[in-house]
N, C-alpha and C positions, 0 to 999 in steps of 0.2 A: 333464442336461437335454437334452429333444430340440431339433431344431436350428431347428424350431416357435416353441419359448420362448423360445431363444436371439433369433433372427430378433423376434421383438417387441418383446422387452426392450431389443433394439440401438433399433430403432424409436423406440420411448418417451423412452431416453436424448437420442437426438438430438432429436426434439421440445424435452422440458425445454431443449434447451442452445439450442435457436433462440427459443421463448418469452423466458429469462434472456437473449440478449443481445441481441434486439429491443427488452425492457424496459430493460435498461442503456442502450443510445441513445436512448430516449426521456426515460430517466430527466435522462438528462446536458442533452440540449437544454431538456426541459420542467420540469423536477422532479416532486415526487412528485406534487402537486396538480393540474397538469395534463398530466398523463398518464393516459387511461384503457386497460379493458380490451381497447373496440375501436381503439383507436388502438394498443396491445399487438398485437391482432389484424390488422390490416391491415398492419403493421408487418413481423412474422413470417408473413404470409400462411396463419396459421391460423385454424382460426375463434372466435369466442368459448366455445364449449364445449370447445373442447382446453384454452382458457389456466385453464377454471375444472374442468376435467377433473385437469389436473395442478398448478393452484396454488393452487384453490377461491377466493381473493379478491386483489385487488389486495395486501393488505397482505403476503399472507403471499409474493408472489411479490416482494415489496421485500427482504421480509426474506432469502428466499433469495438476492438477489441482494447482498447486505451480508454471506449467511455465506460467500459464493463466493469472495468478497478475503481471507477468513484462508487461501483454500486456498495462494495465493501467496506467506506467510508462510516455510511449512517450506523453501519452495525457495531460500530468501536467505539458507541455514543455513552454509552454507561463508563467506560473508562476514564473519562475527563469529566462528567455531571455530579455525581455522587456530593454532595454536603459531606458528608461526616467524614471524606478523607483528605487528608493534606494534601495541595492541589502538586506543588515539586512528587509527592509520592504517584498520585496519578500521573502526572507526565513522564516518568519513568515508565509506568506499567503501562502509560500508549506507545511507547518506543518499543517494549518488548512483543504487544501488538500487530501491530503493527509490522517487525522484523518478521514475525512467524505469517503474516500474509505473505509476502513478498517472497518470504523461502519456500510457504507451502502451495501457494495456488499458483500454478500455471498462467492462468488469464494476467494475475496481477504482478506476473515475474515481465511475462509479454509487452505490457503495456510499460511497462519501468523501460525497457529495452529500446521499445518503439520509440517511445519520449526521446532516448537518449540520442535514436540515429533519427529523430527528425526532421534534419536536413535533407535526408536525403528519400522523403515522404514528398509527394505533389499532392499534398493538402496539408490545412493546419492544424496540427497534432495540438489540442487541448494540454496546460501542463495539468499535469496529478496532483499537486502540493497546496491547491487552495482549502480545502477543507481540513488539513491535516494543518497549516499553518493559523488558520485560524480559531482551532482549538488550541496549541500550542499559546496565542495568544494571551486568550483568556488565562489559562491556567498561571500565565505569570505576573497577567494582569490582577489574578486571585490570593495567588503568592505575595505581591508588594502590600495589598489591599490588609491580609496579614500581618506582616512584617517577616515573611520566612523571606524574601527577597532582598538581595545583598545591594546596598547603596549604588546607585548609577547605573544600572541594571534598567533595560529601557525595552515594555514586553513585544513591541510589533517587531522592531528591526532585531529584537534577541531572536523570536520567535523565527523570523527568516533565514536568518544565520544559523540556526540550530535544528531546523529541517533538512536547510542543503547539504551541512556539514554529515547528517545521519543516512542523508542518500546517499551523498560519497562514502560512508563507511560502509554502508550496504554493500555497494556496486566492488571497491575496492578489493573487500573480502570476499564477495564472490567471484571475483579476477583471478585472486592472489593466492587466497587462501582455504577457499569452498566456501558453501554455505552451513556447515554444520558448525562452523567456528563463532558465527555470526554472532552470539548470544553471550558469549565467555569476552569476544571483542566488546561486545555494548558496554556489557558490565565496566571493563576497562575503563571505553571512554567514560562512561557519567561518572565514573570515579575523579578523574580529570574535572570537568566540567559544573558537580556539584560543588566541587571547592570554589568555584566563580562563584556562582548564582543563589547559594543558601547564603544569609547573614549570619547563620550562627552551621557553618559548615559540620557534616556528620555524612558524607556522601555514604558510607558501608553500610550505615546503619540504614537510611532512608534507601538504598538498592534491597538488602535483606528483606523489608519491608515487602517491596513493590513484588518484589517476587516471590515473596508467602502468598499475597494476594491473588497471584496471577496464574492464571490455568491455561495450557497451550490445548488443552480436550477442551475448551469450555468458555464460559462467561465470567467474568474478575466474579468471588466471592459475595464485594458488597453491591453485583447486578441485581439481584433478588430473585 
């Protein structure tokens, strides 16, 4: 490709990506209902026909901004793979993760939100929780396979119940009580919740852990 088409297509990218996160801040402030396209547009200081040049309608530019937060998914991939760490200790440290996208990225505050007022979207808002539930799986599936996993302990439908439960604690405490709380709250709840799920219960000591391990600058210690 000459350096013409190169040179546009660079162009165009960056548009889309100032469009998507002009709408994620509006999104977050206003939700989806009141958020328009000029307000999109003044926002991103483009005009109304770029935002409908590159996303043709409001709807479809939510939704792109909803598949944008699974991009963030693959990259929390070291946090639940690692061999040599106890799987309960990484799934703690994808909770804390995970917590610090959602407080720190825009797109992925937007698309939490989007999700949430998706009723009132005329298209179908993708949920976010498949890939975050299906590592939560494994890992308890890793956990029993161990024996760190407390008797009756069941990993798909634990796994479910214990995503929705961390969204609502997300959502709750950035209602109730900001987002800076967010972290001190987590703690809390696995302290709760490791008492269930380890067979030989030690939740302080296995949180202490996860968060020696875990770097809010950076990639967990044992990424390489």
């Amino acid at each position: 490709m000459n350096e013409g088409g190169t040179y546009v297509q660079d162009r165009a990218r960056a548009t889309r990506r100032s469009l998507l996160e002009a709408a994620a801040h509006l999104f977050v402030e206003r939700g989806y209902v009141g958020t328009s396209i000029n307000d999109i547009s003044g926002r991103s200081g483009k005009t109304s026909g770029a935002v409908y040049f590159h996303y043709s309608s409001k709807e479809k530019l939510a939704l792109a901004v909803v598949r944008e937060q699974f991009a963030a998914w693959p990259q929390l991939t070291p946090y639940y793979t690692d061999p040599g760490v106890p799987p309960l200790e990484k799934l703690v440290a994808l909770s804390f993760e995970v917590a610090r996208v959602l407080r720190e990225d825009v797109v992925a505050r937007a698309g939490a939100r989007l999700w949430a007022e998706r009723r009132s979207i005329d298209a179908a808002v993708p949920a976010p929780f498949a890939a975050w539930t299906g590592a939560v799986t494994r890992l308890l599936a890793e956990a029993r396979s161990k024996g760190e996993l407390a008797e009756g302990i069941e990993p798909s439908g634990t796994a479910t119940t214990l995503v929705c439960a961390l969204y609502g604690l997300y959502n709750l405490t950035d209602e109730v009580a900001r987002e800076q709380e967010l972290g001190s709250r987590l703690d809390q709840w696995w302290l709760l919740i490791l008492n269930v799920l380890q067979a030989r219960p030690d939740p302080a000591v296995l949180i202490a852990r996860a968060r020696a391990r875990f770097s809010v600058n950076g990639p967990p210690v044992w990424a390489g």
